[in-house]
VEXDREN-2710 file (C-alpha; in Angstrom, 1 decimal):
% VEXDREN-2710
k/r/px/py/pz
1/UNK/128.9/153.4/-11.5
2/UNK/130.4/155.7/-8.7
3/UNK/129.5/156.5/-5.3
4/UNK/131.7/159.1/-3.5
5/UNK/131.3/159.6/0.1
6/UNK/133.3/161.8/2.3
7/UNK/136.2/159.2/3.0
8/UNK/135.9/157.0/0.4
9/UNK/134.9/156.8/-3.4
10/UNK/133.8/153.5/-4.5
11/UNK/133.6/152.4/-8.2
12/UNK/131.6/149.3/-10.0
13/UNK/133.2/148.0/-13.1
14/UNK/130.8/145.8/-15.0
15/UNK/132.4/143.3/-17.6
16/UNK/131.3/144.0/-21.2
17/UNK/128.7/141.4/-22.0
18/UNK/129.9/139.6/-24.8
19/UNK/128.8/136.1/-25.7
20/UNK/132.0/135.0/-28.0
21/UNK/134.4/136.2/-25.1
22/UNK/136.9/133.4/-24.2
23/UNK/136.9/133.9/-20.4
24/UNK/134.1/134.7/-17.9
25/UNK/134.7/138.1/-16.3
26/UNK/132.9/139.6/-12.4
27/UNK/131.9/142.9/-11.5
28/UNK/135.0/144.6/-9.4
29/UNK/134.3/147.2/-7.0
30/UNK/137.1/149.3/-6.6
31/UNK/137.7/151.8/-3.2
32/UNK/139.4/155.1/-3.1
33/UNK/140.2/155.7/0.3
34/UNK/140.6/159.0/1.7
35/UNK/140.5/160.7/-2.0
36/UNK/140.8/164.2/-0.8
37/UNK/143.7/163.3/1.6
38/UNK/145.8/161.7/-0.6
39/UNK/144.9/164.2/-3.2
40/UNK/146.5/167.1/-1.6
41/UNK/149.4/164.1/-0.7
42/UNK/150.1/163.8/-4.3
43/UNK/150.0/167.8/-4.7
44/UNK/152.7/168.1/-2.1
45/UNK/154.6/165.0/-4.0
46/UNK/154.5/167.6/-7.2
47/UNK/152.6/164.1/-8.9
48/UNK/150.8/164.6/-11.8
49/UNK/147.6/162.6/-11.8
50/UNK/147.3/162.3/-15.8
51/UNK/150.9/161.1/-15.6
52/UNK/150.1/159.0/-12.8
53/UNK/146.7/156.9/-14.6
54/UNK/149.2/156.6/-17.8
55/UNK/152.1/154.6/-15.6
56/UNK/149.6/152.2/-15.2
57/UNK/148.8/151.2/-18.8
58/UNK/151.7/148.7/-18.5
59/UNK/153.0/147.2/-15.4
60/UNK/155.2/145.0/-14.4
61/UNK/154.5/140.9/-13.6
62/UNK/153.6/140.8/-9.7
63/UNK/156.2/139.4/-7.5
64/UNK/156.6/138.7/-3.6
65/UNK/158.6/141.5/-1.1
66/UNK/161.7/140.4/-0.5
67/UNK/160.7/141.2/3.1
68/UNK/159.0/138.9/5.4
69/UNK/155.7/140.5/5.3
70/UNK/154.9/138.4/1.9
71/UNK/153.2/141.1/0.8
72/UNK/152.7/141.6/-3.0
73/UNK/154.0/143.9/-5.4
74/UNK/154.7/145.0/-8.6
75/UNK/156.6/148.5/-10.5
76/UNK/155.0/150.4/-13.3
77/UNK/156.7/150.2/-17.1
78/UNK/157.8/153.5/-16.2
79/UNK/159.7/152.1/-13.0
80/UNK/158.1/155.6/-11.0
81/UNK/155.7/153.8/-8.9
82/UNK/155.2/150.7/-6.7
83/UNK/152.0/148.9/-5.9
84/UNK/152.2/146.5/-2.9
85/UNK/149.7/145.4/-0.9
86/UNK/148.8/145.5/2.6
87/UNK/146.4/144.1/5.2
88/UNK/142.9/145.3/6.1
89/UNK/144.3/146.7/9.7
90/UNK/147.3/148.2/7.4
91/UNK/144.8/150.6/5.3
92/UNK/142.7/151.5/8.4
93/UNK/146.2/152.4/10.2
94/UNK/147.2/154.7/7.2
95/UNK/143.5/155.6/7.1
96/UNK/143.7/157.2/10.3
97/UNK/146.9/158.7/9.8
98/UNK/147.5/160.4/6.3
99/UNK/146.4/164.1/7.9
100/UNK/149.0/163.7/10.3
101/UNK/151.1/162.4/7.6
102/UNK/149.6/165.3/5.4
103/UNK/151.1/167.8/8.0
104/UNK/154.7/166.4/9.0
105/UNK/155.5/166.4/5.3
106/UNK/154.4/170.4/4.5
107/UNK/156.5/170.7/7.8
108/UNK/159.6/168.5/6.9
109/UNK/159.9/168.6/2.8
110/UNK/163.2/166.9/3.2
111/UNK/161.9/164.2/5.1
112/UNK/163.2/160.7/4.1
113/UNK/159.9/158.9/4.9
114/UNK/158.4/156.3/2.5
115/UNK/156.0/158.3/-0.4
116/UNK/152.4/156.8/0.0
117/UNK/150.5/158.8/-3.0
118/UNK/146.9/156.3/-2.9
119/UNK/145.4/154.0/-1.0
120/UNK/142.7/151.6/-2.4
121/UNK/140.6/148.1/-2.0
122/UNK/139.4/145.9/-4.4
123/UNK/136.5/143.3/-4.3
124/UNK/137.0/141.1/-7.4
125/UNK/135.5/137.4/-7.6
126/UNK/134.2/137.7/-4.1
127/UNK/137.7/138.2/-2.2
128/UNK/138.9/142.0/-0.8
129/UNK/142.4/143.3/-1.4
130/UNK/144.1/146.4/0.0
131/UNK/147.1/148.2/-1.8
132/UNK/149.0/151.1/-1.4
133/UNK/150.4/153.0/-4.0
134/UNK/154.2/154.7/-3.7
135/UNK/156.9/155.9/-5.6
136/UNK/159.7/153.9/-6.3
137/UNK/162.3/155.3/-4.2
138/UNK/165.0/153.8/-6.9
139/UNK/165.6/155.5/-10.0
140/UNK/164.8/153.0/-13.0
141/UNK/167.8/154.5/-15.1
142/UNK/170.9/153.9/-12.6
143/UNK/171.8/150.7/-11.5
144/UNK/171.7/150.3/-7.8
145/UNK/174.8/147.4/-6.6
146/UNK/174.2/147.2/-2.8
147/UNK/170.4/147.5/-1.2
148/UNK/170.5/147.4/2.8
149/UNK/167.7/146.9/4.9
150/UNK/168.6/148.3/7.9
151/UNK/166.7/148.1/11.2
152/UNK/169.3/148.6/14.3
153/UNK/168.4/144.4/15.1
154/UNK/170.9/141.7/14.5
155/UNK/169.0/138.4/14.9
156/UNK/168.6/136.7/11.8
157/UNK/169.8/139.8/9.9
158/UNK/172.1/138.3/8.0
159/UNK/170.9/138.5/3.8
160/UNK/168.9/135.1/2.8
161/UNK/170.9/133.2/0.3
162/UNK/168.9/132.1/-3.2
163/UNK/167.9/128.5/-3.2
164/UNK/170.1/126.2/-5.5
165/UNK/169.4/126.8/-9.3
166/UNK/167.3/130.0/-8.9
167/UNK/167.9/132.9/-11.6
168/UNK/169.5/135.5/-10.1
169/UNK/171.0/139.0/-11.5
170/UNK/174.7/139.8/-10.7
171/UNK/174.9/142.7/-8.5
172/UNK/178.2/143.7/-10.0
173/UNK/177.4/143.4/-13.8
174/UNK/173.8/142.7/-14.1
175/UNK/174.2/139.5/-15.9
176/UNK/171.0/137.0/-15.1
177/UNK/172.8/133.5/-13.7
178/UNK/171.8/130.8/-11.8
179/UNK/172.9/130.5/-8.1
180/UNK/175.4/127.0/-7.8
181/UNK/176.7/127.5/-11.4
182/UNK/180.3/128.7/-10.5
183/UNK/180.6/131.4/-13.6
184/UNK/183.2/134.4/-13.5
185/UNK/181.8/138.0/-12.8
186/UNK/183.8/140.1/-15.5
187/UNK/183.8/143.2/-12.9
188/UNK/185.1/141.5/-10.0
189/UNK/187.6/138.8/-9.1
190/UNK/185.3/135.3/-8.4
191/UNK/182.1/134.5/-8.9
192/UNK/178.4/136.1/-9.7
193/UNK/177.4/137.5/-6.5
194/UNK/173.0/137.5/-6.6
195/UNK/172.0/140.9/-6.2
196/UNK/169.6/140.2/-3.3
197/UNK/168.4/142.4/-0.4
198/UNK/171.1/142.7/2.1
199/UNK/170.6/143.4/6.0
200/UNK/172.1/144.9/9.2
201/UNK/175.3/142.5/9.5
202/UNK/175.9/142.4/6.1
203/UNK/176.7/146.3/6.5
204/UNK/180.6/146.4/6.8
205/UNK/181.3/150.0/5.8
206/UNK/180.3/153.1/7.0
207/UNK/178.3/155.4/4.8
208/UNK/180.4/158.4/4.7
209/UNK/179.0/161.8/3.4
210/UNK/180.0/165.3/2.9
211/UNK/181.0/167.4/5.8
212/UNK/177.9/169.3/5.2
213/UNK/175.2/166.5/4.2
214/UNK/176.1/164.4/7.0
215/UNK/174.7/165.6/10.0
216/UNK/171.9/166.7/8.1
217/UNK/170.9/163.6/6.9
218/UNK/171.0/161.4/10.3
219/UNK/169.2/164.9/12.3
220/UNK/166.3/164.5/9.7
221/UNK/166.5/160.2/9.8
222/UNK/166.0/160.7/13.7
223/UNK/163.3/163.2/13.5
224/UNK/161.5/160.5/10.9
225/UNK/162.0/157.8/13.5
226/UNK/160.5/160.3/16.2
227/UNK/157.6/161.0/13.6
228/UNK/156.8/157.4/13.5
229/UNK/157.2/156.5/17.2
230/UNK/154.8/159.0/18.3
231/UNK/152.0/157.2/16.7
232/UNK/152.9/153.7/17.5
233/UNK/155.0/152.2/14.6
234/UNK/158.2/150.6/14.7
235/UNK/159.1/147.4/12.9
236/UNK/160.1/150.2/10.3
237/UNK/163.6/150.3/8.0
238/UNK/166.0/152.4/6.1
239/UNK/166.4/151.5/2.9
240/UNK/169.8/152.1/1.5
241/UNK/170.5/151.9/-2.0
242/UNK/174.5/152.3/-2.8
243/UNK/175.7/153.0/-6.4
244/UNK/179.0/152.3/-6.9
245/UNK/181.2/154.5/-9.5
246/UNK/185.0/154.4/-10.5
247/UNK/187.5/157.1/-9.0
248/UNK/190.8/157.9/-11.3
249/UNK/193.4/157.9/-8.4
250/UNK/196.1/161.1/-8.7
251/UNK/197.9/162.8/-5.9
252/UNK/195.2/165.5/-5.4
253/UNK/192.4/163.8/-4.1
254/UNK/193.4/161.7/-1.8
255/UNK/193.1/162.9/2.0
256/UNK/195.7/164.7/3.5
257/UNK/195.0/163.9/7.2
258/UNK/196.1/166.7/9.9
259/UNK/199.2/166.6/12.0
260/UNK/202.8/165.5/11.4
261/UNK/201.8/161.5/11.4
262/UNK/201.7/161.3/7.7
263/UNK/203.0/158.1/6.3
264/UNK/204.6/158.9/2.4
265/UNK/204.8/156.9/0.2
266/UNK/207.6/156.9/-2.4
267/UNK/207.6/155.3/-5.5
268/UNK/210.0/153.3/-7.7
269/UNK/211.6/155.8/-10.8
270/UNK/212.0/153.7/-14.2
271/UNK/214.4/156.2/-15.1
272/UNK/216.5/156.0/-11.8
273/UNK/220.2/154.5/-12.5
274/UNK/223.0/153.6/-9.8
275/UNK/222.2/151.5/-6.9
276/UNK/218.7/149.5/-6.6
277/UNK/215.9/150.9/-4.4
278/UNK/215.1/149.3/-2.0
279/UNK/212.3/146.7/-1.5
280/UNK/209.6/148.9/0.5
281/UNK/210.5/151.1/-2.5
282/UNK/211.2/149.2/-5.6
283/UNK/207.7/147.0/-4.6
284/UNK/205.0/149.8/-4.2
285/UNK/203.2/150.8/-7.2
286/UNK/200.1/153.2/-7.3
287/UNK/196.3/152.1/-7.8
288/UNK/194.9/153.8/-11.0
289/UNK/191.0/153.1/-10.5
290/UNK/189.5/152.4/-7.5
291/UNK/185.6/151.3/-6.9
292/UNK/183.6/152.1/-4.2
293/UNK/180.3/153.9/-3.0
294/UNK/179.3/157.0/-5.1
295/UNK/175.8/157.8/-4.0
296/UNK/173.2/156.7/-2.1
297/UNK/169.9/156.6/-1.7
298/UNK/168.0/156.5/1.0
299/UNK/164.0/155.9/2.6
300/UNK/162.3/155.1/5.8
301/UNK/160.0/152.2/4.7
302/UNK/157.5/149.9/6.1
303/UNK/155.6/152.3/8.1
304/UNK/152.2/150.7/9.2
305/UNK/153.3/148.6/11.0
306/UNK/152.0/148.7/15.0
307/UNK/153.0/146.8/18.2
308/UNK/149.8/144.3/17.3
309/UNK/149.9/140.9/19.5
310/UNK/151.4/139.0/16.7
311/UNK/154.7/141.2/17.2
312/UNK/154.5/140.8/20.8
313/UNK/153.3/137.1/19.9
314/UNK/156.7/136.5/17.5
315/UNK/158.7/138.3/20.0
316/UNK/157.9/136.0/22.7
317/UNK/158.2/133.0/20.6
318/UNK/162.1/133.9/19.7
319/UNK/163.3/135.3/23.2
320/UNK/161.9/132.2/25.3
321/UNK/161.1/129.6/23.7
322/UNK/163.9/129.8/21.0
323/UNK/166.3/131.6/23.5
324/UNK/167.4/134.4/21.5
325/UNK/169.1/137.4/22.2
326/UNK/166.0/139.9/23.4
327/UNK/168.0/142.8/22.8
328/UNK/168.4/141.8/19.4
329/UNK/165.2/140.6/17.9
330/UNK/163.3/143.1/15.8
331/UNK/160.2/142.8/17.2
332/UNK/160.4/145.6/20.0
333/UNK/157.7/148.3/21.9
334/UNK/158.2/151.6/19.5
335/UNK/159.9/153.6/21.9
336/UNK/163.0/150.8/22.5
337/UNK/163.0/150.1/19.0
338/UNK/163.0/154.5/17.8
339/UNK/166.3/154.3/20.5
340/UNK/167.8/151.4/19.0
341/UNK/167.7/152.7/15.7
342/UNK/169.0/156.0/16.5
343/UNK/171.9/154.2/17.9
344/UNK/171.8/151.9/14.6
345/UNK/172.1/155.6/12.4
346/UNK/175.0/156.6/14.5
347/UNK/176.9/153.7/13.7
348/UNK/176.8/153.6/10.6
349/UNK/177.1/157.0/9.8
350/UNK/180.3/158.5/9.6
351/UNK/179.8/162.2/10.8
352/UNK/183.0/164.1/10.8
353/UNK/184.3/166.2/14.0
354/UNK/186.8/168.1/11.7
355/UNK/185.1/170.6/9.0
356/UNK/188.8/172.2/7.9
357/UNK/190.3/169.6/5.8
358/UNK/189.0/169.4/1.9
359/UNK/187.3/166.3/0.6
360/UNK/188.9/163.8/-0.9
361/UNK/186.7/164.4/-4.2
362/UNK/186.7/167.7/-4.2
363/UNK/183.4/169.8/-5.1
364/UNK/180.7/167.5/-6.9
365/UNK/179.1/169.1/-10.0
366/UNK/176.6/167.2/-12.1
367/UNK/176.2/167.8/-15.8
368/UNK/174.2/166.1/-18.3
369/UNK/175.7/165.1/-21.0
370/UNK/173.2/163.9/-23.7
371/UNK/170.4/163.0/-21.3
372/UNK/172.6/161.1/-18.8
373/UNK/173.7/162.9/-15.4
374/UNK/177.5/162.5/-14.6
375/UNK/179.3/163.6/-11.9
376/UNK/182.3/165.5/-12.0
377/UNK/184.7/166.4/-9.5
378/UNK/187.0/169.3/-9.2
379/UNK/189.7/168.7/-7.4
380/UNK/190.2/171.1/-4.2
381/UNK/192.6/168.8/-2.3
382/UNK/196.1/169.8/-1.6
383/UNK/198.7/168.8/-3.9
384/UNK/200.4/166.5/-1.3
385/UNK/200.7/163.0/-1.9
386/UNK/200.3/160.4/1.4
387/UNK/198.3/157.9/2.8
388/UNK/197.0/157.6/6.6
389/UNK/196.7/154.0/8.7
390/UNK/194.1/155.5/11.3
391/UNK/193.4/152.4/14.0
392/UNK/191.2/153.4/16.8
393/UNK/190.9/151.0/19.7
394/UNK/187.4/150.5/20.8
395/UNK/187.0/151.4/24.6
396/UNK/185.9/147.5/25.3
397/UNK/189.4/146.2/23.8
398/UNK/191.2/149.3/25.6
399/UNK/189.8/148.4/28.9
400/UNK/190.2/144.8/28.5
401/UNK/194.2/145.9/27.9
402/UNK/194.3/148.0/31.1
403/UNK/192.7/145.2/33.4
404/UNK/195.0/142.7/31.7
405/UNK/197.8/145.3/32.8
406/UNK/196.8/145.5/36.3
407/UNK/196.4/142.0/36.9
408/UNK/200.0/142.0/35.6
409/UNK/201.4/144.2/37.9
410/UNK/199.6/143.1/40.9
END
């Protein structure tokens, strides 16, 4: 049976009545919120709603977020969609907000914001449930080594470390292990590393796009974060995926930095006779392969969250009574937490000043080569082989120097 009202269509599934059947089965009533809205959602999304029924044929065992909501969730066999669920106040939150949501995204098609395609309820064996349904931000095919959660906080925002004996997958070669067994990673020098969610200070590195993506990418992440503010949220994330890839190293792609500070290199000749080299000669030898970030992906998740009185609650609880840094906690007011994590994208993202000088990769093309996607890069560099050692004193450290230097001389 079906009943469809104008923000909701509710459906009755009645168990088949069979007398032989080896478990006893309840009627589920099952809510479509906001049907139309996240009809035209979907439209926008290009999401095809026979494909989308069919992805749900075979899922995926559920499994607890690796977040500290403890929310539920599973992935389609397809790997294109996520379930998870969410509270009661959660649905009436995204309930009241999908036309605006409707809106920013026909306005912003690039936006980086979290794809919510459904929102539903579920009454089975007495108890409600609230879910959302997304798409998997994460393609199923392309193995993702680094996930960051990144929120601009740095208390307790280091990644949580698997218990002792827990089966873990290798983040370097995908290999299941358990955590305390001290087994070699064949694709990196030590151990398995468990291919866990990291957080803020486990971020190291900057993310460093093209000259062109760049500023792009962090104008639209702030406009996201401004998005989300303006109705309340915060407690939000960007979720950063890295793949890393192999580079062949050659004397045409690596940087040639500007100016006449360029350190070069030279390298020991087999074929060289008479007297030796000398050591900071005869010892240097070139890198042939070199591993690091490739692409990246990237989503604004975990937006329905509010400044409720359990975040003002929990942030009370960890600045006085457990007398942590306030600046640092996560739970903040939206508009100090939207600042914070500007600042947070500005670190992290290295946005270049100088647009003249080529890439060290050269121009990225992408062919497909028997159903798989490569990248190939032409090299555009100039044929000029050196390296650059570029330190930059932070303005704390330089000041600390000059006061140090004044004390000195008075």
């Amino acid at each position: 049976q079906a009943l469809e009202l104008a923000e909701v269509s509710i459906f009755t599934v009645h168990p088949p009545q069979n007398e032989h059947a080896l478990y006893s089965c309840q009627e589920c009533k099952f809510t479509d919120i906001r049907p139309d809205a996240f009809s035209h959602v979907r439209e926008l999304f290009g999401v095809d709603e026979t494909e989308l029924i069919s992805a749900f044929s075979n899922c995926s065992i559920p499994k607890l977020s690796e977040g500290a909501s403890g929310s539920f969730m599973f992935f389609t066999s397809t790997g294109a969609f996520i379930v998870k669920s969410v509270t009661r106040r959660e649905s009436a939150f995204l309930s009241s907000i999908v036309d605006q949501y409707e809106a920013y995204v026909v306005a912003n098609p690039g936006t980086f914001i979290t794809r919510i395609i459904g929102s539903y309820a579920m009454v089975l064996y007495g108890r409600e449930s609230y879910f959302v349904v997304m798409e998997n931000l994460f393609d199923k095919h392309h193995a993702v080594h680094h996930r960051y959660d990144i929120k601009g906080s740095w208390v307790d925002r280091n990644a949580e470390k698997p218990r002792r004996g827990q089966e873990c997958t290798c983040r370097y070669c995908n290999m299941t292990f358990r955590t305390g067994n001290r087994d070699s990673c064949p694709n990196r020098a030590g151990f398995h590393e468990p291919n866990v969610v990291l957080k803020d200070m486990d971020l190291t590195t900057k993310v460093r796009l093209s000259d062109a993506q760049g500023p792009s990418v962090v104008t639209q992440l702030k406009k996201d974060s401004n998005f989300l503010c303006d109705r309340g949220i915060m407690d939000y994330s960007l979720l950063l995926g890295v793949i890393e890839v192999r580079f062949h190293v050659t004397a045409t792609n690596i940087i040639v930095p500007d100016g006449d500070h360029d350190l070069h290199v030279r390298l020991p000749s087999a074929a060289a006779k008479g007297p030796m080299a000398k050591q900071s000669v005869a010892s240097v030898r070139a890198a042939d392969v070199v591993v690091g970030p490739g692409f990246f992906y990237m989503g604004v998740i975990d937006i329905l969250q509010t400044w409720t009185v359990e975040k003002r609650l929990e942030r009370f609880v960890k600045a006085v009574l457990c007398r942590k840094d306030p600046a640092g906690i996560s739970a903040l007011p939206p508009k100090p937490y939207r600042d914070r994590f500007h600042k947070k994208l500005d670190e992290i993202f290295h946005v270049a000043t100088n647009t003249t000088h080529a890439s060290p990769l050269g121009r990225l093309d992408v062919v497909d080569n028997g159903g798989k996607v490569l990248p190939v890069y032409t090299d555009s560099a100039p044929k000029k082989f050196s390296f650059q050692n570029e330190f930059r004193d932070s303005p704390l450290a330089q000041d600390t120097i000059n006061a140090a230097a004044f004390n000195l001389n008075g």
